[in-house]
N, C-alpha and C positions, 0 to 999 in steps of 0.2 A: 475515343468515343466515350459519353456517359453511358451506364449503368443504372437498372434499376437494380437496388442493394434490400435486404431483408436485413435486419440486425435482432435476432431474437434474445432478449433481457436488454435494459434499461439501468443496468448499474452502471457501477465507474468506469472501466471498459466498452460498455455496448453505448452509452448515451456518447461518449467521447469522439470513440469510432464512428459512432453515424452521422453526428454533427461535422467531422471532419469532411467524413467521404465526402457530405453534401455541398462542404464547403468549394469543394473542388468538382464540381456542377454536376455529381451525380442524384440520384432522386430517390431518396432514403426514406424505410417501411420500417419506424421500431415498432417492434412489439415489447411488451410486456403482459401478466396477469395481474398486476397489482391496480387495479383501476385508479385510486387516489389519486399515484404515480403520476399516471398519462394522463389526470385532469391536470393536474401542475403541469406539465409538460406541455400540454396543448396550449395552455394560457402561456407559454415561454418561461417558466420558472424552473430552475434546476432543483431536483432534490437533493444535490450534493452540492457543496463549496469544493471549486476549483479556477483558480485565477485565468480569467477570459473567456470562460464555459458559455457565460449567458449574454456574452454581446454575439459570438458566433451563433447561438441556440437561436435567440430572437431575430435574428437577420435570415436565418437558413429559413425560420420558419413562415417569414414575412415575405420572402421572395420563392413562398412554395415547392421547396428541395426537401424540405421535412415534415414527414409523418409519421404520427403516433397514435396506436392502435393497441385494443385487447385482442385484435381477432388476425390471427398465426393464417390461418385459408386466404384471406387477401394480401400477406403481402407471401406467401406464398407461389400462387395464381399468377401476380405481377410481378416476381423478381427473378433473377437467372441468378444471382448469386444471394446463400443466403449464409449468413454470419451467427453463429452459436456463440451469442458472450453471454455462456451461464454462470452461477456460482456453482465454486465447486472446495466448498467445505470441508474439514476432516471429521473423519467419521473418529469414534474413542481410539481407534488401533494407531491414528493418524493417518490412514488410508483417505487420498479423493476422494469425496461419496461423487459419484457420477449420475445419478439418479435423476438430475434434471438433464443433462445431454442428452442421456439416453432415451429419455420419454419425449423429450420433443423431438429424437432424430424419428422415433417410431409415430408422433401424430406428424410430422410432416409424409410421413409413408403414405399415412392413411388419406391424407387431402389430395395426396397425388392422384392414388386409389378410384380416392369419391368421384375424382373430377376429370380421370381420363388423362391425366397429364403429358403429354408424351415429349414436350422440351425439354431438352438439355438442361438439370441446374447441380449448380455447384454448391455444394456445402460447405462451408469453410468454418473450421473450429479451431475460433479465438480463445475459446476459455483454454485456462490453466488445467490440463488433464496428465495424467500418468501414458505414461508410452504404450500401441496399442489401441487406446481409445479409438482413433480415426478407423480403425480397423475394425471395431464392434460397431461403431457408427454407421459401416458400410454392410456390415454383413448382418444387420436389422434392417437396412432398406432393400438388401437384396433377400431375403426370407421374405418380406412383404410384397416384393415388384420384382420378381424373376426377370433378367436380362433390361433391366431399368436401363436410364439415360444418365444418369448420375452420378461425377465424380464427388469425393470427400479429400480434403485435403486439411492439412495442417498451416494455421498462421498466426504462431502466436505473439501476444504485445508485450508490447517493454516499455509500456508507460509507465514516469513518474507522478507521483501524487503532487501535485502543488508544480509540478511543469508538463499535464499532460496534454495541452491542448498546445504548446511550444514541441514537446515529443510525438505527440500525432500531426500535426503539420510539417515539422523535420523531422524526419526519424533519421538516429543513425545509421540503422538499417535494416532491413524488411527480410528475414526467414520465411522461404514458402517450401513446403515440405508435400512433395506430388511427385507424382512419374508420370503425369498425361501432359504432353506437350503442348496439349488446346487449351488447359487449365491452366500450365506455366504461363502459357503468352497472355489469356487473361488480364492472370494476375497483374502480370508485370505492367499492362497497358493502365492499370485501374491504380496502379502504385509509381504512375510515368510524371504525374506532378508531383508528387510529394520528393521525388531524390531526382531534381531536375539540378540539384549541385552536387551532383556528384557518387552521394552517397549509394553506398552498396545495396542489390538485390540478391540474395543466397538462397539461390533452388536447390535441396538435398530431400530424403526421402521422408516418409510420413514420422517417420520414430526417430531419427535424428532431429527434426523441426521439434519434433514434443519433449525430449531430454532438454536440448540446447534451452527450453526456456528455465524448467527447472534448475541448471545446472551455471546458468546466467545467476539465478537471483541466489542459490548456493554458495556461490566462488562469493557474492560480493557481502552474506551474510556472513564469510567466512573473515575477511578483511576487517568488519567490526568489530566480529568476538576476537580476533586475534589482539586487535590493539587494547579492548576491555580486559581482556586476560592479563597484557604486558604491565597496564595498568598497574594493579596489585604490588608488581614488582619496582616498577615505578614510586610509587607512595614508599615502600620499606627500605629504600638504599637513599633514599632522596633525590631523586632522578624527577623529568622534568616531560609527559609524555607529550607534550604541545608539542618542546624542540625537537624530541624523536618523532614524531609524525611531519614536521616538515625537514626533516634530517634524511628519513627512509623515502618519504614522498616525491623527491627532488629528483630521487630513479625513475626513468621513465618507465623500466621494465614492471614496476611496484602505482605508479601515479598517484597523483597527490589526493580521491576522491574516495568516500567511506574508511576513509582512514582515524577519525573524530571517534576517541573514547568517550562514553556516557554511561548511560544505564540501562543500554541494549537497543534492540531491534524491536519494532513493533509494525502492524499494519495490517493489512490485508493479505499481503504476500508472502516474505520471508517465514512467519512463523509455518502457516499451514502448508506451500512450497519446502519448507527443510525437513516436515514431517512426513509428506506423500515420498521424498523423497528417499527416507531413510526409508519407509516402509517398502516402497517398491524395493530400493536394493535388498530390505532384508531379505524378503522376499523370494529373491532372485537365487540366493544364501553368496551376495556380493556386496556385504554393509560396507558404508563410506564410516569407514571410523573418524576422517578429520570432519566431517558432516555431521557427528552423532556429537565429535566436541562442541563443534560450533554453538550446537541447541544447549550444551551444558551450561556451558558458559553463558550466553543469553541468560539463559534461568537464573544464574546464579548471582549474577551483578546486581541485578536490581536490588535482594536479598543482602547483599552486600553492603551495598547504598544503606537502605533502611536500617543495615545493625550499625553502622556509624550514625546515623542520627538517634539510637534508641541506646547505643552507648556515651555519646554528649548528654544524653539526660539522666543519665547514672542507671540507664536499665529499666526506667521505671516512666513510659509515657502517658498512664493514666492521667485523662483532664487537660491534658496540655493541648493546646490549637497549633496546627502548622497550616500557612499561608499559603498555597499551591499555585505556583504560573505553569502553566500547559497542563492540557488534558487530551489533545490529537495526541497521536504516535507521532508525528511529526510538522514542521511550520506549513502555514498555506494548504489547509484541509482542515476541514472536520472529523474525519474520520478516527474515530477512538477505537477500531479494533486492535486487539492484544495490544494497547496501551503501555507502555512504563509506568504509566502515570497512572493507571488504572492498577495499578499491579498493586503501586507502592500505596494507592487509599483503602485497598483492600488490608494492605500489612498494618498499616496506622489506625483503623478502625478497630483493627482485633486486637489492637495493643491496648486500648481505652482510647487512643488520640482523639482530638475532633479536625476538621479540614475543611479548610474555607479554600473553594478556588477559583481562578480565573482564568478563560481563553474566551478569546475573540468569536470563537466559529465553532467549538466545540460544546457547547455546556448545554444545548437539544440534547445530541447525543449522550451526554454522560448520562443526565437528568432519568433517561432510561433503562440507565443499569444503576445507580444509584440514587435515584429520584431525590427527597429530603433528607437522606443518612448523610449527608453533606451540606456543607453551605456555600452558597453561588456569591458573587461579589460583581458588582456595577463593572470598576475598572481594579487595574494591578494595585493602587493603592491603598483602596479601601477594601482589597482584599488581605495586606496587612493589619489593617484594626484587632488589637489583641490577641494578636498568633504571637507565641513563644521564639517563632524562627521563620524563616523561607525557605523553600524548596522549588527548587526549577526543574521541570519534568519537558517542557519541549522548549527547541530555542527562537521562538517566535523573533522577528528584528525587533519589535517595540519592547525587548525584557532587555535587550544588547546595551542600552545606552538609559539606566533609569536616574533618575533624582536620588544621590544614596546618600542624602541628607534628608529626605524626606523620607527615606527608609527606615534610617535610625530613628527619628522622631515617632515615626507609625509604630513600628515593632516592639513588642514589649522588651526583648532585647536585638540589637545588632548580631543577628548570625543566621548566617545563607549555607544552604546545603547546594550545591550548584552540580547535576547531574551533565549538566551540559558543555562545561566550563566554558562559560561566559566572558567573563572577567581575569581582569592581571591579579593577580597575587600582589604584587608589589602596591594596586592602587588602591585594593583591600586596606594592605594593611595600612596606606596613607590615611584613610578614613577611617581605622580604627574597626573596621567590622570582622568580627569572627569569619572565619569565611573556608569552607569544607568543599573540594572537589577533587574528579576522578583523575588518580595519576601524578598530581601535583603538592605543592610542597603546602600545607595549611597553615594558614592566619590565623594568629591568636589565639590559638589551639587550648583548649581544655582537657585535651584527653592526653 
């Protein structure tokens, strides 16, 4: 049967989720408080980039399965189940701040309240929260609505940025974290198209569902800084970390995916997930010591990155321009939270650097943390125009294959700093360019 669905926030999570559900003929209520937001939205505009977002957005919304609203009491009123995709930010300690869950679990209390509510609805919290949560969630509605109708359960997502609308259509598979067997079946009836191949459904209790997600994007922030780490040792014996990553990767026990040394983790997720994390266990006094390296190492590659290119220039980057491709955390998004890329303009600014750069989809966003202290570039090449060198901060596919004859002519000299490792070494040094990456053996090395 269809569902009418509530999806409370309108970010990368809630707009993805809702348009999905809808896609799959249920009848979706986002809300949001950001009014601009839901004018874009109602006109079919995503305020995010994500590849297929806004052919599904426009369709859902033309064949009326979606709706978008500032006002929480209507869909409410209309939905039997409603969906919490808040943000859930680190506060300094790196602690969740939970502060928007909790205040819209308490004004849904109150609409219930206003309005005599006495249906059955389900809460379901999709945001990323600390273990627990579902459990403050519910013992604020029940302090509000003594002997209420209302279960809380835990469901949280595993979408990829730049595949989330392929990850929410197929998921690999669906965590429901409940004990009430009217909620499991629900669920499971409203999640009966999406793993109609196969794919698994995993009912466990509310705090195993809510670890599992943090403990999911852990394990695989864990896989990156490992390889970044090996890196290091890689570059000083002469070792080669490409053919060790398809060497270790070819285990199936190990798989070949987040194996890609660079210049760390960025996003939405992994940074503020490895810190709610650590906090909770510290917390608990059960730190994850391989969790605490993880975040070290993150930190420190970037840092790393940047003392090699402020070592090729003898120590001294005042005045020099470096050329910048990527500004996302990662290809296929906009999204520039906890950046690399943002990491390393902050490092090359304080150095005296200047920084010209270019992505497709990101440079709204930078523009707002960085507004004019940098310089924006049409396309990749005439973001070379009088930069000293290049530096690659995300590996978008159009930087995979460039004109590097047209490089060397642009650049005041021929040398790439390659975060990403892009490129062979061997066809570097066929063309004669400098060329610096993570792990691997360097061209035409000046240091």
């Amino acid at each position: 049967m269809s569902y009418n669905i509530a999806v409370v926030g309108t970010g990368y999570v809630g707009l993805v989720s809702g348009t999905c559900f809808a896609a799959t003929g249920n009848n979706v209520y986002c809300v949001d408080i950001v009014e601009e937001k839901i004018k874009m939205l109602k006109n079919g505009v995503s305020p995010i980039f994500e590849p297929g977002l806004d052919m599904y957005l426009k369709k859902n919304l033309e064949e009326g399965r979606l709706h978008f609203s500032t006002n929480l009491e209507e869909a409410v009123l209309n939905c039997q189940l409603i969906f919490l995709c808040l943000p859930t930010p680190p506060n300094e300690n790196g602690a969740a701040d939970l502060q928007h869950v909790l205040k819209t679990a308490e004004d849904i209390g109150k609409i219930i309240i206003k309005n005599k509510i006495n249906d059955e609805k389900i809460i379901v919290n999709k945001s990323t929260v600390p273990v627990g949560t579902g459990y403050q969630v519910k013992e604020i509605l029940d302090k509000l609505i003594p002997n209420n109708n209302i279960e809380v359960i835990s469901n949280p997502e595993f979408l990829r940025e730049g595949f989330a609308i392929e990850d929410g259509m197929k998921p690999e598979r669906i965590v429901i974290g409940t004990s009430s067997k009217k909620a499991e079946d629900i669920m499971r009836d409203l999640y009966e198209p999406f793993v109609r191949s196969g794919n698994p459904i995993y009912v466990m209790d509310i705090k195993s569902a809510e670890i599992t997600k943090y403990a999911a994007n852990a394990f695989l922030a864990t896989k990156i800084s490992f390889m970044n780490d090996l890196s290091a040792y890689c570059e000083a014996v002469g070792a080669d970390i490409e053919n060790v990553r398809i060497g270790i990767g070819s285990d199936s026990r190990i798989g070949k995916r987040f194996l890609f040394a660079g210049i760390g983790y960025g996003g939405s997720c992994f940074p503020k997930d490895v810190k709610a994390l650590l906090h909770s266990t510290d917390s608990e006094g059960t730190p994850l010591k391989i969790v605490r390296a993880v975040e070290d190492v993150n930190e420190s590659q970037v840092v790393r990155f940047f003392e090699l290119i402020r070592k090729r220039f003898g120590g001294n980057l005042d005045g020099k321009q470096f050329a910048l491709w990527g500004l996302a955390f990662k290809p296929n998004t906009d999204d520039t939270r906890e950046a690399p890329a943002f990491k390393l303009i902050e490092l090359l600014l304080k150095a005296g650097a200047q920084v010209r750069a270019y992505d497709s989809e990101a440079v709204a966003n930078t523009k707002l943390k960085f507004g004019d202290t940098i310089q924006y570039a049409k396309d990749m090449y005439n973001c070379l125009e009088e930069s000293n060198a290049l530096i690659i901060a995300t590996e978008w596919n159009v930087f995979r294959k460039p004109d590097f004859k047209k490089l060397q002519d642009t650049l005041k000299e021929p040398v790439i700093f390659d975060g990403r490792n892009l490129y062979n070494p061997d066809e570097m040094e066929k063309f004669g360019i400098e060329y610096y990456c993570i792990g691997r053996k360097r061209i035409n090395s000046k240091l």
